[in-house]
N, C-alpha and C positions, 0 to 999 in steps of 0.2 A: 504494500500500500504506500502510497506516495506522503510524504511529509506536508501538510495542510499549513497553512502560512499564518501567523497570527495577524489580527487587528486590533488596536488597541483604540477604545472610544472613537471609532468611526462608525456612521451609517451604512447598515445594507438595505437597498431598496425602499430608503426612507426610514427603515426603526433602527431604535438603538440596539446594539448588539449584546447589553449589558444591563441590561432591568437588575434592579438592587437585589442581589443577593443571586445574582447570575453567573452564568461562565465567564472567565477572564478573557476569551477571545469568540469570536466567528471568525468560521473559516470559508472561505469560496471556492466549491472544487466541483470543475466541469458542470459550473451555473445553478448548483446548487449549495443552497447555505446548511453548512452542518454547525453544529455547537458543542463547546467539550465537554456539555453533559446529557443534555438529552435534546434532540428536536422537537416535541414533542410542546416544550415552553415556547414555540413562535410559530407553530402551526395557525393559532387563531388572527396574528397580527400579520402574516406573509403572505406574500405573492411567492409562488414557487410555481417556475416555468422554464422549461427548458428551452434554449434560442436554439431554431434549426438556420444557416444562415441559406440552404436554399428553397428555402420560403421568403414571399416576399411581405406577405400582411398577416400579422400573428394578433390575435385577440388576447392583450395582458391580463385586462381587467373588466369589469363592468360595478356598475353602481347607478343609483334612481339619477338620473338624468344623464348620463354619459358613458361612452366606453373606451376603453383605450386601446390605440391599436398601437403597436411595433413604438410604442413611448410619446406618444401623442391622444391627446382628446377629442374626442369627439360628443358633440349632444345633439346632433338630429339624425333621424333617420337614416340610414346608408345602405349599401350592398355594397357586401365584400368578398373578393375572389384572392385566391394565393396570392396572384400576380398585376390586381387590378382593384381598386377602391372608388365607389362613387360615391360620392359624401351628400348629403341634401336629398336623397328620395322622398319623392312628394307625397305618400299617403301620410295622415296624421296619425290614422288608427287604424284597425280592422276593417270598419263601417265605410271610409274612405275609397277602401281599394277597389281599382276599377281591374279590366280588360286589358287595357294598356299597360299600367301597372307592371302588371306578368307578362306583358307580348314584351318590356322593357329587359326581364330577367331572360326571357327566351331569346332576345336575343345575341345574349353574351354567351348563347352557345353551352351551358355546364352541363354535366352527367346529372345532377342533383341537384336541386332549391330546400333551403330550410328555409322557411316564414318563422321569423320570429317577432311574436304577436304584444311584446310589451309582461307586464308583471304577469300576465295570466293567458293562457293557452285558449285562446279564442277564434274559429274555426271560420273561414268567411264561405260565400256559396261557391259548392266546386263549381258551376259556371261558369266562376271567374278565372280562374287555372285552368279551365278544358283544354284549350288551347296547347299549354304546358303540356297535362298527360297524355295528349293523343300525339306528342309528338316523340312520347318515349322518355319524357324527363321526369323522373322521381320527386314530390313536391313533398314534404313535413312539413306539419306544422308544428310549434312546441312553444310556449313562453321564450321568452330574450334570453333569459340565463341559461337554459339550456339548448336552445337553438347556439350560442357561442362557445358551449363546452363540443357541442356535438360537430360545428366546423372548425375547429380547432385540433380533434381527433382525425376529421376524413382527411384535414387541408395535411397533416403529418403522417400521415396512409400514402401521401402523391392524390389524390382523388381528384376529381373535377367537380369543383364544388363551388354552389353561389350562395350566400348567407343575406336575405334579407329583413336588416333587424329593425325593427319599433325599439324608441327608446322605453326603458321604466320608469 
């Protein structure tokens, strides 16, 4: 095992590495944060994610108004591909989305669509997607938080995958 390098009062990923009565160092090894006593004290306060560098749009974070991509914020609606980010997609909510909407996501071509619908998993008329499935492309629907776990998983598969997220 490799010699893990110490840090003394500096920040990983924004927390301290030293909560009173904590390990004297964090250590960074192959983008993950270990600790000299247990990982297990910064599981609730971390971001833990592994950088692949041939991907090109990684989902960091999310939170009620915004999400983060590849170390940048975002707060309105987007579609997100590996290699492509459209920032400002016009549906507000669910009840919004039109025809177009989805003829927008068919045309970027992906193997997959996840609809992600904001805090809660909310299902719009398949009419509006017909379009989408009759042309072979797999559509989900799922709340934001797990609509960005689930293309975060495919986009690290290589998959052909288009994420369109409603903020929470």
């Amino acid at each position: 095992m490799h010699a893990l390098p110490k840090r003394r009062n500096t920040a990983v990923d924004g927390f301290s590495p030293r909560p009173k009565g904590g390990p004297s160092y964090v250590a960074v090894h192959d983008n993950i944060c270990l600790s000299e006593i247990a990982i297990s004290c910064y599981v609730a306060a971390m971001k833990i994610s592994l950088a692949a560098t041939h991907q090109k749009f990684a989902i960091r974070a999310y939170e009620k108004g915004q999400l983060i991509i590849n170390e940048q914020a975002y707060r309105n609606n987007l579609i997100i591909m590996p290699e492509q980010l459209i920032p400002d997609w016009r549906p507000q909510s669910v009840e919004s989305l039109t025809v177009a909407d989805f003829d927008e996501l068919l045309a970027l071509k992906p193997g997959m669509i996840i609809l992600g619908t904001g805090e809660r998993q909310i299902f719009p008329s398949a009419a509006l997607y017909a379009k989408v499935t009759n042309a072979g492309i797999g559509v989900e629907i799922m709340n934001t938080p797990a609509a960005c776990r689930t293309y975060n998983i495919l986009m690290s598969e290589g998959r052909s995958i288009a994420a369109a997220l409603m903020m929470l």
